[in-house]
N, C-alpha and C positions, 0 to 999 in steps of 0.2 A: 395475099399471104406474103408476097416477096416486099411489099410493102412496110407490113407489120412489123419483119423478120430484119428489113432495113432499119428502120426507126429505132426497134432493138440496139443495134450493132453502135448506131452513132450514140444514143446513151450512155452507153456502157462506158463508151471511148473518153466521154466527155467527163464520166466519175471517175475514170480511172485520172486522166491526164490533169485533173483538175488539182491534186496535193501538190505536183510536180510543179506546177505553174506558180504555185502558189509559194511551195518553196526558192523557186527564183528569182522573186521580186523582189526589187532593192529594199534594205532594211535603214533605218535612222543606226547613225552610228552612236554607238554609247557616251553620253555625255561623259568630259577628259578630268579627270579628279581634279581641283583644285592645287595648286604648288602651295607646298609647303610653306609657311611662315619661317623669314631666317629667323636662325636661331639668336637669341640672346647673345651679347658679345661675353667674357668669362673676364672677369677682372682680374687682374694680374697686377701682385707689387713688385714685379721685376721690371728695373730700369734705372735711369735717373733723373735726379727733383732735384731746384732751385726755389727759393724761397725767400718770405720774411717772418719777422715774428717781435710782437710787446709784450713788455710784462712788468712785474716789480720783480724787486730784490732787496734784503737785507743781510747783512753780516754782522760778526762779531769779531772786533779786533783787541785782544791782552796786548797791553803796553807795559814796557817791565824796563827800568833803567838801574839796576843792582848798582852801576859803578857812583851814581850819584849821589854826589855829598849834600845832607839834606841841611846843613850848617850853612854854607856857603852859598845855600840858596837855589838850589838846583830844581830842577823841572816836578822832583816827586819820584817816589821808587815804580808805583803801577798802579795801573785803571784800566776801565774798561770802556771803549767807545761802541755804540749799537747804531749800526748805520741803516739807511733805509732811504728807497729813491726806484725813481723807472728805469727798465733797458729796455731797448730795442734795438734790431738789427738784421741778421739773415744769416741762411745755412743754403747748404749745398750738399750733393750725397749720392748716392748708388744704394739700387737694394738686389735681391736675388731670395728670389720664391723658388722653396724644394718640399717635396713630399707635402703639396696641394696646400698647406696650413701655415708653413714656418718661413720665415724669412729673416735673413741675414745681411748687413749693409755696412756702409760708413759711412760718417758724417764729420764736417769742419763745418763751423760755427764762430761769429762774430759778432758780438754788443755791445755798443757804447754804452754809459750808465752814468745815470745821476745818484748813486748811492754813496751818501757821506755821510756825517755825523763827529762827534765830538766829545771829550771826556776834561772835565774840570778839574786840577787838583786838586785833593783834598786837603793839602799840607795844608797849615795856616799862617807857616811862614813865607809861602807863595802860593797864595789865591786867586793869583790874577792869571797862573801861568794856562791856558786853552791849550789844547792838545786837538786838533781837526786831522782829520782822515778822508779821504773819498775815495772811490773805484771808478777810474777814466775809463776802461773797457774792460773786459774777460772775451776768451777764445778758448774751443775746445777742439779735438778730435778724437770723435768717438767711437769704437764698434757698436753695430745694433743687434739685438735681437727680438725676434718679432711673433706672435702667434695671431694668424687672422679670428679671430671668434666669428665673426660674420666677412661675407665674400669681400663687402666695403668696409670693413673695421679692423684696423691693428693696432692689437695691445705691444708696447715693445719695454725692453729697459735697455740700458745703453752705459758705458761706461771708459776710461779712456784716459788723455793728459788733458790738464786745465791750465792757461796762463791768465795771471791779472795783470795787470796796470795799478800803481797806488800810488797817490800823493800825499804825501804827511807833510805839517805844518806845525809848530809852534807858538803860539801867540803871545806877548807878554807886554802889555792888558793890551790887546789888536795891533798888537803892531810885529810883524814879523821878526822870530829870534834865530830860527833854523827852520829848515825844511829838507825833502828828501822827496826824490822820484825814481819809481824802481819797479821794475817787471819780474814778479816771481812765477815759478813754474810747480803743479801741483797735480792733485789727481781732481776726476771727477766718476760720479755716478747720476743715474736719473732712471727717471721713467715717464710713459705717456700714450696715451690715445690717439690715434689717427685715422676720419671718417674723408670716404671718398665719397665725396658729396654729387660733384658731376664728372665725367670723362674730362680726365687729363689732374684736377683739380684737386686737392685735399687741405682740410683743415685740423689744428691739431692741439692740445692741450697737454704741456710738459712740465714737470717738476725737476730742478736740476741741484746737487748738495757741489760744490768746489770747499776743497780743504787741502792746505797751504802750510797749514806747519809752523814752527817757528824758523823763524827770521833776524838775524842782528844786521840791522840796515844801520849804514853810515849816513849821520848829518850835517851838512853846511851849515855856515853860516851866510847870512844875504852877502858875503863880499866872494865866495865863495870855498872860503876855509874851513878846514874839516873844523867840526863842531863836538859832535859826542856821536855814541851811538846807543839806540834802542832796540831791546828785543823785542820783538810784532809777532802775534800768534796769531791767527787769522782764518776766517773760514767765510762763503760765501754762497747764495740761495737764492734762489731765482724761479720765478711759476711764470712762465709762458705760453701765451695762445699767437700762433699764425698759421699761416695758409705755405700750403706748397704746387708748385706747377710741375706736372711730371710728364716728364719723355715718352714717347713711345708705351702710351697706357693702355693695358688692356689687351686683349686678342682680337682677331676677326672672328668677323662673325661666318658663321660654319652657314654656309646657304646650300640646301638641299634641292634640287634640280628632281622636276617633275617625270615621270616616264610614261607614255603612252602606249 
């Protein structure tokens, strides 16, 4: 009976202590979540770019000589030369991104140019006299404004002063009668597209109008005596495509750290 009574006692023991045991055995520890993926860097057009850019250009220059005596043989009272040729060249700039979308910058700008052209008179008492034009360079400095439509895309227009270069010539039949070289100062307007294609890089397609005004430029002659002068009205247009390299582009990227 004490037997029995025993064998009881150690069962019992053994069901009881057995949750407890079981409760204190080592567990596997919870597999540790995965870290996060950094996050995407946030494109940003604040900073500043150096760059280049090609294009065409054409103008339109009024030639207007009122003082000339059309008796005595003189050059023609007025025409019109339509010029047409490549620029290229480069810019420079700052921009600054407010309120997530808009951006506002400046820019100086530089292009030599093959745009020239020529007007013939019509007189019939001087048919021979040519009248040649070209544009040796234009430069601009502009303010910009900017609205991104997409995170890499900015639509902007831009506006500001414009300076040309111009050389006029005289011809009577190709042989030099007068000429004139002269830097006039003008306005400009534009607008364009700018896609940020890779970190740091952007490429961009721009329309630009320069108008200039009239002008009474003073003429030599090849020995270098004043000659006459002409009133030049003039305007200037240009559609360029380049690339820009920009500074300090973009933000970091935001890396979220794991917690276990």
């Amino acid at each position: 009976m004490k037997k029995v009574l025993l064998g009881n006692i150690v069962l019992a023991a053994l069901v009881i202590g057995t949750p407890a045991s079981a409760a204190d055995m080592p567990r596997k520890a919870p597999a540790a979540a995965p870290a996060a993926a950094p996050a995407a860097p946030a494109i940003s057009w604040t900073g500043c770019y150096l760059g280049g850019n090609i294009g065409g250009g054409w103008a339109l220059k009024d030639w207007a000589n009122p003082s000339s005596d059309f008796d005595a043989g003189g050059p023609g009272t007025r025409g019109t030369a339509a010029l047409g040729g490549f620029v290229g060249g480069g810019q420079i700039g700052c921009d600054y991104q407010f309120a997530d979308t808009w951006v506002i910058g400046i820019q100086a700008m530089f292009d030599g140019s093959e745009v020239k052209g020529d007007v013939f008179d019509i007189l019939t008492a001087t048919p021979t006299f040519d009248l040649t034009t070209r544009v040796n360079w234009f430069a601009t400095v502009t303010g910009r404004l900017g609205y991104a439509l997409i995170p890499a895309g900015l639509l902007y227009v831009k506006g500001g002063v414009a300076w040309v270069r111009d050389r006029h010539a005289v011809l009577s039949p190709g042989v030099l009668v007068e000429r004139a070289d002269v830097t006039r100062t003008g306005f400009t307007a534009g607008a364009g597209f700018e896609y940020m294609f890779l970190p740091n890089w952007g490429a961009f397609v721009e329309y630009d109008f320069m108008g200039f005004g009239t002008k009474t430029v003073p003429f030599t002659a090849p020995s270098g005596s004043f000659s006459e002068t002409w009133d030049i009205r003039q305007n200037v247009q240009v559609v360029l495509v380049g690339l820009n390299f920009r500074f300090n582009f973009g933000k970091a990227p935001a890396v979220v750290s794991a917690r276990y």
